[in-house]
Each structure stands twice: as structure tokens, then as C-alpha cells.
C-alpha positions as CSV (number, residue, x, y, z in Angstrom):
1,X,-90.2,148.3,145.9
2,X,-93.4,147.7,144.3
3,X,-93.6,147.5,140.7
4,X,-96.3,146.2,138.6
5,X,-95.4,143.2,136.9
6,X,-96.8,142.8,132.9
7,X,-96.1,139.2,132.5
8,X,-94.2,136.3,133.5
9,X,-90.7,135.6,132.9
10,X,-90.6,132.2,130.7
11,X,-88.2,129.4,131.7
12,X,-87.5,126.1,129.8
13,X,-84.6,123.5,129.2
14,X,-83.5,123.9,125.6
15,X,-83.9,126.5,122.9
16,X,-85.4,130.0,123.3
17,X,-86.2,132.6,120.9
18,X,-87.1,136.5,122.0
19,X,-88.3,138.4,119.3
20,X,-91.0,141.9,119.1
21,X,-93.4,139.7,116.6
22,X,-94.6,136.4,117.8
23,X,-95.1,135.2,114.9
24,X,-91.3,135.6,114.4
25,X,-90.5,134.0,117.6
26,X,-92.4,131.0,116.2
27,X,-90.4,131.1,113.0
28,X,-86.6,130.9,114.9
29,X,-88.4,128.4,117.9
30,X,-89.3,126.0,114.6
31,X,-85.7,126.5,113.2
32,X,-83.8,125.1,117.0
33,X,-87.0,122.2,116.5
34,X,-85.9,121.2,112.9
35,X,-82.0,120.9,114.7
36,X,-80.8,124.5,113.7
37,X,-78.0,126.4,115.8
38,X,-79.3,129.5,117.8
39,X,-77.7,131.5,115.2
40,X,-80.2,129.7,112.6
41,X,-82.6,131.1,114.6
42,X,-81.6,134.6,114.4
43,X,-81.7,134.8,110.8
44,X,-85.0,133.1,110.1
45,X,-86.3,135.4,113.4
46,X,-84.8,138.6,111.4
47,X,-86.2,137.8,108.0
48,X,-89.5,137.4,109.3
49,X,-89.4,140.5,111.0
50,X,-88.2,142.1,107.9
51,X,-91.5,141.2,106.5
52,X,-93.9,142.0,109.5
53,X,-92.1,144.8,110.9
54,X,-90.9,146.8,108.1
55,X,-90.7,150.3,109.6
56,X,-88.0,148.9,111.7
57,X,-85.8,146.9,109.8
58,X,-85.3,144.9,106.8
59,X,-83.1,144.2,103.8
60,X,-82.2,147.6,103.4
61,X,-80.9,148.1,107.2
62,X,-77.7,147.5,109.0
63,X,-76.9,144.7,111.4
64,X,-74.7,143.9,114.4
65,X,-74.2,140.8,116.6
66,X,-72.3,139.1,119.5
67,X,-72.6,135.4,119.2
68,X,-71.3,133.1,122.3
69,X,-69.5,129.7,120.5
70,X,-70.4,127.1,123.5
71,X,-67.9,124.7,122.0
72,X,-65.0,127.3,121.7
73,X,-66.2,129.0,124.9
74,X,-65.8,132.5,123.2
75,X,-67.7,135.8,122.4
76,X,-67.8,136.9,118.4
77,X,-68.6,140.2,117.4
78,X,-69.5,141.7,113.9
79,X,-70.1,144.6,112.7
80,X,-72.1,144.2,109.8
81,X,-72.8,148.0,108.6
82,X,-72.3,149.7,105.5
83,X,-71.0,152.7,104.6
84,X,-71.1,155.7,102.6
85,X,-71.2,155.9,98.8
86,X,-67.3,156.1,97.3
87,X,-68.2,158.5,94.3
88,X,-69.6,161.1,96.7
89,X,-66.9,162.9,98.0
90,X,-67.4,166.1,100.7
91,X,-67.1,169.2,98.2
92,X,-70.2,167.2,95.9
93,X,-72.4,166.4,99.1
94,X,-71.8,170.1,100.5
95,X,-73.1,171.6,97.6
96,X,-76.2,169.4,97.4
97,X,-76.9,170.6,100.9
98,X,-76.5,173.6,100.2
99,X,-79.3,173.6,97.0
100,X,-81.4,172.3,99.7
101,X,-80.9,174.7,101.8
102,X,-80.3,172.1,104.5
103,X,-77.1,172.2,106.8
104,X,-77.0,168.5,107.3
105,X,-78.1,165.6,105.7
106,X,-81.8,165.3,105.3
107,X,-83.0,162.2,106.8
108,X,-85.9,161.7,103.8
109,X,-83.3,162.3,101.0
110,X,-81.4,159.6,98.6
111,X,-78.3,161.3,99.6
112,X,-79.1,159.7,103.5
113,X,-78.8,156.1,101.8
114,X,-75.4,153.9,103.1
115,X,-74.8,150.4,101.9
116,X,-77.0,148.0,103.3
117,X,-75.1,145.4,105.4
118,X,-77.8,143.1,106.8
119,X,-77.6,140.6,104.3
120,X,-73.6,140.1,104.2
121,X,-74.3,139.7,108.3
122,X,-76.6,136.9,107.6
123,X,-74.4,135.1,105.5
124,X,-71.0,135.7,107.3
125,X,-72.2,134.7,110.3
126,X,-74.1,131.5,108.5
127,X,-70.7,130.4,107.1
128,X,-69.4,130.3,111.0
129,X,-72.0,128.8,113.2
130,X,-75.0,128.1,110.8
131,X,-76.6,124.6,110.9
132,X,-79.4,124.2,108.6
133,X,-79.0,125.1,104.9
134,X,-79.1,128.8,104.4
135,X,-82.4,128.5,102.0
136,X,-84.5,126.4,104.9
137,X,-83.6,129.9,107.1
138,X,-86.0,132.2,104.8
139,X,-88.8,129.5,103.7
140,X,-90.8,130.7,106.4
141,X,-90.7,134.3,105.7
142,X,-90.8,133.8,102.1
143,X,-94.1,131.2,102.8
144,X,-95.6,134.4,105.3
145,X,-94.5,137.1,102.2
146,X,-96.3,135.0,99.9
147,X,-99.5,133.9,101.5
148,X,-99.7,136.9,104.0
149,X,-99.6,137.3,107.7
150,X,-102.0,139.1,109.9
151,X,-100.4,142.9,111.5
152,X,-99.9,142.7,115.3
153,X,-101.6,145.7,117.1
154,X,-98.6,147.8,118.2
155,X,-96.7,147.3,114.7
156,X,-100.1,148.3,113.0
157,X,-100.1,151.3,115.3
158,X,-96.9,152.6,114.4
159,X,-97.5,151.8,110.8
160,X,-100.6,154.3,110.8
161,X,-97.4,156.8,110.3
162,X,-97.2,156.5,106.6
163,X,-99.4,159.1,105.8
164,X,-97.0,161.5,107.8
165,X,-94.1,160.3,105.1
166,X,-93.5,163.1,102.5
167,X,-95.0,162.5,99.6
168,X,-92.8,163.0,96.6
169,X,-90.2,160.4,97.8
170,X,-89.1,159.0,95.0
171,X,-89.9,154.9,94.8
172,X,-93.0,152.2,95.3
173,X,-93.3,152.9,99.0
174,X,-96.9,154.1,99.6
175,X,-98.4,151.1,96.7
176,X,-96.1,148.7,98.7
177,X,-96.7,149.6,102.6
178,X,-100.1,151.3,102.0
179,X,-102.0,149.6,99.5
180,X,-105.8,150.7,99.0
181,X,-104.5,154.3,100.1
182,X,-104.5,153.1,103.5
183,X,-101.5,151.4,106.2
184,X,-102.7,147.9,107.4
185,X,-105.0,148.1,110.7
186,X,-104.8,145.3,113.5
187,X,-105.6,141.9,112.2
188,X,-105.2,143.2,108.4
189,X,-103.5,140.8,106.2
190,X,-100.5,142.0,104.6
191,X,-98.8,140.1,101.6
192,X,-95.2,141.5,100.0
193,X,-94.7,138.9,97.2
194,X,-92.0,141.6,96.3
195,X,-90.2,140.9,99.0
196,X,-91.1,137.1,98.8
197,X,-89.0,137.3,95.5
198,X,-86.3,138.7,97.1
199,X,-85.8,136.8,99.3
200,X,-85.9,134.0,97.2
201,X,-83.0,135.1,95.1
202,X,-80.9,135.3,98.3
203,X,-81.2,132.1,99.3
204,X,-80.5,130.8,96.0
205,X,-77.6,132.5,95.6
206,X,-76.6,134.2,99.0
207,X,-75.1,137.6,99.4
208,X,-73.8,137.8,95.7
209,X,-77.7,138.1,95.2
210,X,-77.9,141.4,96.9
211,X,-74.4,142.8,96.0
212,X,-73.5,141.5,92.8
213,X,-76.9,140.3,91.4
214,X,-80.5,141.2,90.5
215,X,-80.6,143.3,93.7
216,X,-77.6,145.1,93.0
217,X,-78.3,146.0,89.1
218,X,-81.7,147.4,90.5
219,X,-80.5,149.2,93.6
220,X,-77.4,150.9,91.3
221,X,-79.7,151.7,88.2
222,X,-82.5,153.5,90.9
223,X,-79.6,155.4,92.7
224,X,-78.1,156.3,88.8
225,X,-81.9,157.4,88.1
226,X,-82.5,159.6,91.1
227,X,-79.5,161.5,91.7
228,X,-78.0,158.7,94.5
229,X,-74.6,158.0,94.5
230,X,-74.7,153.9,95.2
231,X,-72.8,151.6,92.8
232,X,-72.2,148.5,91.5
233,X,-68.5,149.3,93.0
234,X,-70.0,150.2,96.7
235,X,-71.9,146.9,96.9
236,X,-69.0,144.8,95.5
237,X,-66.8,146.2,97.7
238,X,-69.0,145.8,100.9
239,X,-67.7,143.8,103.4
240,X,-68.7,142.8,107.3
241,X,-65.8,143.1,110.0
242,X,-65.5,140.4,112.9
243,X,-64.5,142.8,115.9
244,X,-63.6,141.9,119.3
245,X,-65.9,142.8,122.0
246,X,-65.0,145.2,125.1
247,X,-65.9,144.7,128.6
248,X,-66.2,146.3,132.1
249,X,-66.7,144.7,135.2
250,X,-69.6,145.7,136.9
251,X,-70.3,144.2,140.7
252,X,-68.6,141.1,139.4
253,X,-70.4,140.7,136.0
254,X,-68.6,141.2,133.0
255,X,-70.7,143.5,130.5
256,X,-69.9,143.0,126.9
257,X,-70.5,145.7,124.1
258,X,-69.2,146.1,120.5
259,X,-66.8,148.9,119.9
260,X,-67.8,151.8,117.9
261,X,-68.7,153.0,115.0
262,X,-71.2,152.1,117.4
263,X,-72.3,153.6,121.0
264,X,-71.9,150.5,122.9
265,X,-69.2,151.8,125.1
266,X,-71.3,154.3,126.3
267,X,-72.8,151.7,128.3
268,X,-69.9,150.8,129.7
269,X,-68.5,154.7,130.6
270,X,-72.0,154.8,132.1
271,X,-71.6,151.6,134.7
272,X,-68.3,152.4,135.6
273,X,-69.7,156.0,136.8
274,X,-71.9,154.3,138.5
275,X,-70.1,151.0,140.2
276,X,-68.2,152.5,143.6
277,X,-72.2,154.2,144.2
278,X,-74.4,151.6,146.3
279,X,-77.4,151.8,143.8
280,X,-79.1,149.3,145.7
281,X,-79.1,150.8,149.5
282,X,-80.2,154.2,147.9
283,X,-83.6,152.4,147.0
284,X,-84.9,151.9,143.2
285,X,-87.2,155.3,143.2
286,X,-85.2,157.3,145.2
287,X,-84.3,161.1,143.6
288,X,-80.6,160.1,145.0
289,X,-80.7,157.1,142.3
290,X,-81.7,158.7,139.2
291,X,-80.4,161.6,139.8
292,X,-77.0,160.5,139.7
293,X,-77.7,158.5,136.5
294,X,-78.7,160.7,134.3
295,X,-76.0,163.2,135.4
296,X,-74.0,160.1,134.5
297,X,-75.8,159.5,130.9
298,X,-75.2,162.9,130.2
299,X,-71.5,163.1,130.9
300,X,-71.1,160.2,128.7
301,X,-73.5,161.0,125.7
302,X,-70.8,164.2,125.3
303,X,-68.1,161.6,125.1
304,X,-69.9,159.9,122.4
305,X,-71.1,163.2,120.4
306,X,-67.2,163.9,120.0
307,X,-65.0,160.4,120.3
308,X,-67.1,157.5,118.6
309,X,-66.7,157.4,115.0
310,X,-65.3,154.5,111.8
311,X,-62.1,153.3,113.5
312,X,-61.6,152.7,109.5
313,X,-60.5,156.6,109.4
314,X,-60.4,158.2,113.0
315,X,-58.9,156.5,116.2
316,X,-62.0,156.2,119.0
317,X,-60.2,156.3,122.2
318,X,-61.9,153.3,123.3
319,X,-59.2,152.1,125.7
320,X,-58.4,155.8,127.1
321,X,-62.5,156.3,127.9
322,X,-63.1,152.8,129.3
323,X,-60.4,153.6,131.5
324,X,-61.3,153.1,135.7
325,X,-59.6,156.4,136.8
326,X,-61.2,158.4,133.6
327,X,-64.5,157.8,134.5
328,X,-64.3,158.4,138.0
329,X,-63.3,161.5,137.1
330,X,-65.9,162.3,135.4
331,X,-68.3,160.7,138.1
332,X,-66.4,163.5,140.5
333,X,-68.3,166.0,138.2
334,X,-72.2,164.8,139.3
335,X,-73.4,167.3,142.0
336,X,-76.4,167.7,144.0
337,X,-78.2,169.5,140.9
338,X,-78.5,168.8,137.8
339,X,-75.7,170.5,135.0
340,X,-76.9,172.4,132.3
341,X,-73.6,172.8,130.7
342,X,-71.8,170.0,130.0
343,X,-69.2,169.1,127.6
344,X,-67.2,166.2,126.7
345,X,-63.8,165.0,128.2
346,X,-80.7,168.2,118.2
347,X,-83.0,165.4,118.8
348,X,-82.0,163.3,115.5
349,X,-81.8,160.1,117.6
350,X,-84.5,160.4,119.5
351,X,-86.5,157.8,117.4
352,X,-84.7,155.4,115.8
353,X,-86.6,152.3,114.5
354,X,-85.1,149.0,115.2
355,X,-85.4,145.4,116.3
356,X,-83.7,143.7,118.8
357,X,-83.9,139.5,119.3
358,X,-81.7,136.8,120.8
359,X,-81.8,133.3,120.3
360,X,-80.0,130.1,122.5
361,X,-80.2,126.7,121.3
362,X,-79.7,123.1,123.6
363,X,-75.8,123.6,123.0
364,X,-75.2,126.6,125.3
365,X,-74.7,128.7,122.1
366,X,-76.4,132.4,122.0
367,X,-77.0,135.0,120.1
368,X,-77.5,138.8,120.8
369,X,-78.6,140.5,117.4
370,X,-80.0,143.6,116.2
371,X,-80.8,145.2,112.7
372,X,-82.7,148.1,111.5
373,X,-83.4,150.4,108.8
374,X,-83.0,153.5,111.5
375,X,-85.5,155.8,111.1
376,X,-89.2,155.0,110.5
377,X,-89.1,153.3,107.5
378,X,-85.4,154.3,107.3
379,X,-85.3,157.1,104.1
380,X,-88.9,156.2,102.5
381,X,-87.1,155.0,99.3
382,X,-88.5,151.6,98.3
383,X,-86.8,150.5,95.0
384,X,-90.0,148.9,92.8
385,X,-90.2,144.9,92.7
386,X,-87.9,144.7,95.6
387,X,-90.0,144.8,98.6
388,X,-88.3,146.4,101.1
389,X,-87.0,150.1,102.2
390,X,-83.3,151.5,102.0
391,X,-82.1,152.5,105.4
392,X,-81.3,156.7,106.0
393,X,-77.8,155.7,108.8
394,X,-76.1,158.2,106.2
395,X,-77.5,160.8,108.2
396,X,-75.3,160.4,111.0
397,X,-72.4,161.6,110.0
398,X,-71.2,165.1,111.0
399,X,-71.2,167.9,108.3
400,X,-67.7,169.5,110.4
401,X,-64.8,168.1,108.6
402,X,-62.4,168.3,112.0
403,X,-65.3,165.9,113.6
404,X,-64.1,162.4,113.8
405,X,-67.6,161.7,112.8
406,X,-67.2,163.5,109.7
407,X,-68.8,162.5,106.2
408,X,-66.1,161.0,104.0
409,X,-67.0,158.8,100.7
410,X,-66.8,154.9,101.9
411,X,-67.3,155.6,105.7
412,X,-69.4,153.9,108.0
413,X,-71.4,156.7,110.0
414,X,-71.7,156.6,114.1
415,X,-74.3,154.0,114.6
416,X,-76.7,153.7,117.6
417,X,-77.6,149.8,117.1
418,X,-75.9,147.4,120.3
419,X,-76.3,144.4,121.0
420,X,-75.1,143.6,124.6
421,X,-73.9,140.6,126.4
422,X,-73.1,139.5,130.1
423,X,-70.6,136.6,131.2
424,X,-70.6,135.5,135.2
425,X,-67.5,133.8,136.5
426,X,-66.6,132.6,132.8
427,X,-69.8,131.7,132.1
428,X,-72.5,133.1,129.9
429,X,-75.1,134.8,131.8
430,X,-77.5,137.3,129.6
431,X,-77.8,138.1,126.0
432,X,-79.6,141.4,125.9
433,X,-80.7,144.5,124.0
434,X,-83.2,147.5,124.5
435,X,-84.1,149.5,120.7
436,X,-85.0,152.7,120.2
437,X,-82.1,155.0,119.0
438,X,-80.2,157.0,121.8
439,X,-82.8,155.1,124.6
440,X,-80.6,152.1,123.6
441,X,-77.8,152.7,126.3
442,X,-79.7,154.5,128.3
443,X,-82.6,151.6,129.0
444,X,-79.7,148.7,128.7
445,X,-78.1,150.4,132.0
446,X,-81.5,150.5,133.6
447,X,-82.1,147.0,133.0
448,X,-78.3,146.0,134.2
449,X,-79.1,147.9,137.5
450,X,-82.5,146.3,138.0
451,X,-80.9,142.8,137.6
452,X,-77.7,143.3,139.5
453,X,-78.7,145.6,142.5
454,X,-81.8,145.2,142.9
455,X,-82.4,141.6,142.2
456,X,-85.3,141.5,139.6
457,X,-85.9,138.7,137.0
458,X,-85.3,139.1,133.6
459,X,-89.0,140.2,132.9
460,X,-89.7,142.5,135.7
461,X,-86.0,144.4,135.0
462,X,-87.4,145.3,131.8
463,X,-91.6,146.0,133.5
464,X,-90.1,148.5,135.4
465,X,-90.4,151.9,134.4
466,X,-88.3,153.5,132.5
467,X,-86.7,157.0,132.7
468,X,-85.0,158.7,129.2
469,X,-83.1,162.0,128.6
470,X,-83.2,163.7,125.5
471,X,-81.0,166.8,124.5
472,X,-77.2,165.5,124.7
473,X,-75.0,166.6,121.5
474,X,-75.4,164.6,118.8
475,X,-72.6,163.0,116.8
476,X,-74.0,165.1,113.8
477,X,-73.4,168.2,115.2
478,X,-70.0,170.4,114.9
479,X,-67.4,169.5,117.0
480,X,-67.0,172.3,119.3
481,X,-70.9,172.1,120.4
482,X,-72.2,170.8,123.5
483,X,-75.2,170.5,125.9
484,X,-75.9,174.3,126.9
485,X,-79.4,173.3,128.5
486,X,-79.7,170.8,131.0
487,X,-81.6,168.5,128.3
488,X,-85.1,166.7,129.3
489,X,-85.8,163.8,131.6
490,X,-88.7,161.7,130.0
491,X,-90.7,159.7,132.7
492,X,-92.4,156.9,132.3
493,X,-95.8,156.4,134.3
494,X,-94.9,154.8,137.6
495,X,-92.7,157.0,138.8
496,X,-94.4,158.7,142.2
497,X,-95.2,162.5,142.0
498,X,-92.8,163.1,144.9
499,X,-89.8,161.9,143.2
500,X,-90.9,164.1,139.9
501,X,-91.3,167.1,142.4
502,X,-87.9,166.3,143.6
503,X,-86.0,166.0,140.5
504,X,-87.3,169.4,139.0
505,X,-86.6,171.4,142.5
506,X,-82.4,169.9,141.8
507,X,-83.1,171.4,137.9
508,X,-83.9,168.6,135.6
509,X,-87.0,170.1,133.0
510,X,-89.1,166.8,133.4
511,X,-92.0,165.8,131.1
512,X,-94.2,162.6,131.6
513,X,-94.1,160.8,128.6
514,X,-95.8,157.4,127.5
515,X,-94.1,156.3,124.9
516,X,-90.5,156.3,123.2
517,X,-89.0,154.4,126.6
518,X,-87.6,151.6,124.2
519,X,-88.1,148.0,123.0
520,X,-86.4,144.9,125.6
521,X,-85.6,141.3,124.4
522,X,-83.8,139.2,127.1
523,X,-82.0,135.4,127.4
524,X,-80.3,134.9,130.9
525,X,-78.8,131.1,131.3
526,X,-78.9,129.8,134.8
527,X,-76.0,127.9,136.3
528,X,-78.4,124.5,135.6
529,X,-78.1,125.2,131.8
530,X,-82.1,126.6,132.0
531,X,-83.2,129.5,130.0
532,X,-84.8,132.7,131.5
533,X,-86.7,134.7,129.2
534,X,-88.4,138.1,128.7
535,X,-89.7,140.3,126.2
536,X,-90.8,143.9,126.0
537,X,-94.4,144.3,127.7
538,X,-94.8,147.9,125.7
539,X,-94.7,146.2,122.0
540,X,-96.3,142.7,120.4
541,X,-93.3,140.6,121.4
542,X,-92.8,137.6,122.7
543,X,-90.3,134.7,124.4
544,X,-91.0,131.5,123.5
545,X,-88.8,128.1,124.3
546,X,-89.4,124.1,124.4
């Protein structure tokens, strides 16, 4: 097995941070310094990353989490997303569709906008394991908003995609995130006093800030304004839910997700496929390998276009799919080449925008946490004197009114942000996450096998390349639709020419791609209490520890 190796895995005694900015790792490393909890970290991480990536999350977004308590020896989940305006019922959505001659909802449109939830995350979780006082978690960002930061090269790559954002948006987004007429270039200072301001309020006053205060008179009176459907009422009425998180057991490790409205599970469906197949003895770039996991991706991405949904108005059969004998089953249905049709027991998530961090502090405590705006720069929509972008999840719900996925007024949509995390023997082992929309399960299951079968370190499990198929059903779509075509298989560079050969003569359609394989930020604790770290070799990021 030879694989190039990008960098070095980083190992130290204490705290350690993971972020996709460094200067964001820096800001949650100085937090654990100053005697903050690892979920200290996190937030401070996550508001600076507000600020210096802004295309990928923010104020605006959604966040999940799964936080290990070292003292009560227990995994906490939340589920800290928003949902969809109450006054906007089906019959009014439908018809403004309709005027747009659009059959679903329009992912640069005000009617895409949910209730952001990041900031009620922040403070819910602060209230349970926080530390430090909540205003010393955003000095840093607000200090780096104020004075300015410089753009990292990969974020000031992907930022170039303003100008590719329609125009007529309503909103201060091109004079906020393209000042001069121009996106910030590598090594550009960028300053958001906007968001500086912001911020501040928050950690005066906490949530009520965003959801009862300033934030929420201007966020209701733009919506009012612009034909959005956001209230005073929706953000009062926002909430975050502390959910318990499910598990398989794969090869002895027990793989924790969050249950839906998210697409964690799918994970899960997608290890126990693989777990009575000897991964390992068929050899890391053998056809044999990844042929039988993306056969296995795609069975399970069906599952989730139909089945994961709100369990605040449908019932996700979490239990029934994460069930030994189901997936077996379903495993029974992989044959030597690859299916075209496949159906459950468009390309809409093909790019989401998101960031992914995890944190651990001297304690044994750990967090696995991820927040975005969804797609880049979420809906375009940036309210003036706020300083940050709404969030377009309100896309992902399903237009068909059988779908359990189905739009209905205060409803959280399907949502494809996970945070993952692994015990051993009892013990934490690995707080985890890959971004990057539908990649998400897809490249945490790569970088499960490359640790558990075939023995590779944190930072070369997420170096290796990556493999991503694109064209299951989409929990959007109607409910009796499914995958008619096979799909694509995306291949990173590394993968030999043989094996491409191979895979296209069993009947995958394969393209070589270079990019959308996904963003990695890894924590593994070894049995001696040390810290393992990695982060994604494709973007800025970095891990950083003391």
C-alpha cells in the first residue's frame, strides 16, 4: 500500500484543537491555555471561522454536536437546527413556486431561509460544559472582525465565487464579501466590523440577542420587506434538542452518529454492509474493495432519499434500518457489477459548504462539532449591519406532500451536517468529521476503514484518496423516484489506471475529478491519555495542541 503522505499526524499531552483555518485553531488552542473546557474551544474555534470562512458557515447557519462528558463518562448530542417559517404553510409556498416557475425550492431565494440555530447551539451547550465566561469565547473573533485578518489561500480561492452569485439578491452581500468590486485574494485583509458588532451584542446578552433582540427586529423586519416569511414568533419559539446518539459496532469499535433529521445513520447502514466483508485482506486499491462500497453507498443513500426526515412530524425508522439482519439484506443485493436501478428498502447536495472542528481539553472531554450555512454562502441574503449570510437548508425539503421529507410550516428539513464519534472498550477513541454535503458519509466511512482495517494514522486515513458517488435520489425529490442510472464514481488522483479500467468494464461511469472529495478534522485519544491529530491536507487547516 503506498500512499503519499501530505503531512504529519500531530501528538501532544493536553488540549488540541482541529480546525480548516489556522488562525482559528489558534483562537480555541488560546481558550484550553486560558483554562477553558474543550467545548470553550469549539465556540471561540466556530466564531472565528464565522468570520474567516464565511461561505461556509456563520451566524446564519445551523449546528450539530456530540460532546464526550469525561466526568460523567457519557456522549451528548444536539441538534441545534432550525426550521421552517410557521406563517408559510404548503398551499402559500406552492404557489410562489409556481410564479417562479420553479418545481422546488430555489436555493438563491428568501423562501430557502430556515431559522438559524447556531447561536442557541452555542449557548445551550455553554450553559452545560462551558468554562470561561461566554463573552471571553468571542473576544477573539470580535478583536480579528475589528482589526482584520489576512484570507488563507484555499478559502480565498473559493471565495473568487462571488461573482458567480446572482446579482439581484436582495441584501448587503456583494458591499460586505466583495468590497472594491472584488472577493478578497490570498493574503488580502479582510475586516467585518458588521459582524464585530454582532457578535458583540451576543455576548452581552447571549441568544436572546439573536432571537429576541436587535438581531431578531432586523432579521423579521428584512424577511417582512422582501416577501420572507421569518418572525419575531419563529425566532422566539426556536429551540435546540439534546438527542441521544445511535451506534453500530464495527470490528469492535463503537461508531457514534446523531439521528436524523440528519444523514448520520447512513454511515452506520453503510458499515454494517460492510462489516462480515474482510476489507482489509481484499487490499486498499483493489476493484473488489470499492466496488462493493459504493454499491453499498448507494443502497443506503435510497434509504435516506425516502426514511430520514423531522422525527418532530414523521417517524424515521431509525431502529428498523440500523437493524443487523436488514442491512445484510441489502448487502445480499451488491453483485459483481454495478446496479443502475436501485431503489430504497438531482445533484442538490453535491456541494454543500460547511465546517467541521473538534476540540479536547487536559480533562478527557471532547467535542465533535459542525455548522454551516449549506450552500456557498448559504441563500446570498446578507441582512445590512449584520455581517453575516442567512443559510438556504429550507431547500431540502421535498415538494411531495406523501414524502416524510415534505415541507410543512415549523419543520426542520433533512439535513446533511454529522458530526461523528468512536468509543473503544468504553473508552473514547476518535472525534471525527469529513464536510462537504452528501461526500459527508460517504468520506467518514472511508476514513473508518482506513483506520480500522487497514491500520493508518489519523493523518494519513484522511491523505488517502478519496473516491465519491454522485447521482443517488435526493431527499428533495418525490417519493416514488429513485436511481435509474447507475450514478457517477468521482476519483480522486491516486487511484491507478488499472483499477479505473476495472471499475468501468463492471459499469460504474467514472470521471477523475480533483476537487469536491470533502474537508477531514480528526482527534483520536490514545489509551495513555495522548492526543492524535489530523487535519484536511486539501484545504488551509490545521491541528494544533500544547
Amino acid at each position: 500500500m503506498n500512499i503519499k503522505r501530505n503531512r504529519s499526524a500531530v501528538i501532544v499531552g493536553n488540549g488540541m484543537v482541529a480546525t480548516s483555518q489556522p488562525i482559528a485553531t489558534d483562537v480555541g488552542l488560546s481558550i484550553l491555555k486560558k483554562g477553558g473546557s474543550a467545548l470553550d474551544a469549539a465556540i471561540a474555534a466556530n466564531a472565528a471561522l464565522g468570520l474567516m470562512e464565511p461561505h461556509m458557515c456563520g451566524l446564519g447557519g445551523d449546528l450539530f454536536a456530540i460532546v464526550w462528558d469525561a466526568k460523567e463518562r457519557q456522549l451528548h448530542g444536539l441538534n441545534a437546527s432550525g426550521r421552517s417559517p410557521r406563517s408559510l404553510d404548503y398551499g402559500e409556498l406552492a404557489g410562489r413556486l409556481r410564479a417562479l416557475g420553479a418545481r422546488r425550492i430555489p436555493e438563491d431565494s428568501i423562501l430557502s431561509v430556515s431559522v438559524p440555530g447556531a447561536v442557541h447551539g452555542w449557548t445551550t451547550l455553554h450553559e452545560r460544559f462551558g468554562r470561561l465566561d461566554f463573552p471571553d469565547l468571542l473576544a477573539p473573533a470580535i478583536s480579528y472582525a475589528e482589526n482584520g485578518f489576512p484570507v488563507s489561500p484555499v478559502i480565498a480561492g473559493e471565495w473568487q465565487g462571488v461573482a458567480a452569485m446572482p446579482p439581484d439578491v436582495p441584501g448587503a452581500f456583494r458591499s460586505l464579501y466583495a468590497p472594491n468590486g472584488r472577493a478578497p485574494a490570498a493574503g488580502d485583509v479582510f475586516v467585518n466590523r458588521d459582524l464585530a458588532r454582532s457578535y458583540r451584542l451576543i455576548a452581552d446578552a447571549g441568544d436572546k440577542a439573536f432571537y429576541r433582540g436587535e438581531i431578531a427586529d432586523r432579521i423579521a423586519a428584512f424577511m417582512k420587506e422582501n416577501g420572507g416569511y421569518i418572525d419575531h414568533s419563529d425566532l422566539e419559539s426556536h429551540r435546540s434538542d439534546w438527542v441521544t446518539p445511535v451506534s453500530v459496532n464495527y470490528r469492535g469499535y463503537d461508531v457514534f452518529e446523531l439521528p436524523p433529521s440528519g444523514q448520520g445513520i447512513a454511515v452506520l447502514q453503510m458499515l454494517q454492509m460492510l462489516g462480515d466483508d474482510d476489507l482489509a485482506s481484499m487490499g486498499f486499491m483493489s476493484v473488489d474493495r470499492l466496488h462493493l462500497m459504493l454499491e453499498a453507498k448507494k443502497l443506503v443513500f435510497e434509504d435516506r432519499a425516502k426514511f430520514y426526515a423531522d422525527p418532530d412530524y414523521s417517524r424515521p425508522p431509525t431502529t428498523a434500518l440500523l437493524r443487523p439482519q436488514y442491512n445484510k439484506q441489502r448487502r445480499a443485493l451488491v453483485g459483481n457489477d454495478a446496479a443502475l436501478d436501485v431503489r430504497s428498502g438531482a445533484r442538490i447536495l453535491r456541494n454543500g459548504d460547511t465546517i467541521y472542528l473538534t476540540t479536547a481539553d487536559g480533562d478527557g472531554n471532547m467535542v465533535s462539532l459542525i455548522q454551516s450555512n449549506y450552500h456557498f454562502f448559504g441563500s446570498g441574503i446578507v441582512i445590512p449591519e449584520t455581517g453575516f449570510v442567512l443559510q438556504n437548508r429550507g431547500l431540502l425539503f421535498s415538494m411531495d406532500q406523501s414524502h416524510a421529507n415534505a415541507y410543512v410550516p415549523g419543520k426542520r428539513p433533512f439535513h446533511t451536517i454529522i458530526p461523528a464519534f468512536v468509543m473503544k472498550d468504553d473508552q473514547p477513541f476518535m472525534s471525527f468529521g469529513v464536510v462537504g454535503g452528501d461526500m459527508q458519509p460517504q468520506g467518514q466511512v472511508q476514513v473508518l476503514t482506513n483506520i480500522i482495517d487497514f491500520g493508518m494514522d489519523v493523518q494519513l486515513a484522511g491523505d488517502a484518496p478519496r473516491w465519491r458517488h454522485d447521482g443517488s435520489t435526493e431527499p428533495t425529490a418525490d417519493v416514488n423516484e429513485h436511481l435509474t442510472d447507475g450514478g457517477v464514481v468521482l476519483l480522486e488522483v491516486g487511484f491507478p489506471d488499472q483499477v479505473v479500467k476495472e471499475l468501468a468494464k463492471r459499469g460504474h461511469h467514472i470521471q477523475r475529478g480533483s476537487d469536491a472529495f470533502g474537508g477531514y478534522q480528526c482527534i483520536m485519544r490514545g489509551g495513555n491519555g495522548v492526543y492524535h491529530g489530523a487535519s484536511e491536507s486539501r484545504r488551509d487547516g490545521q491541528a494544533a495542541g500544547y
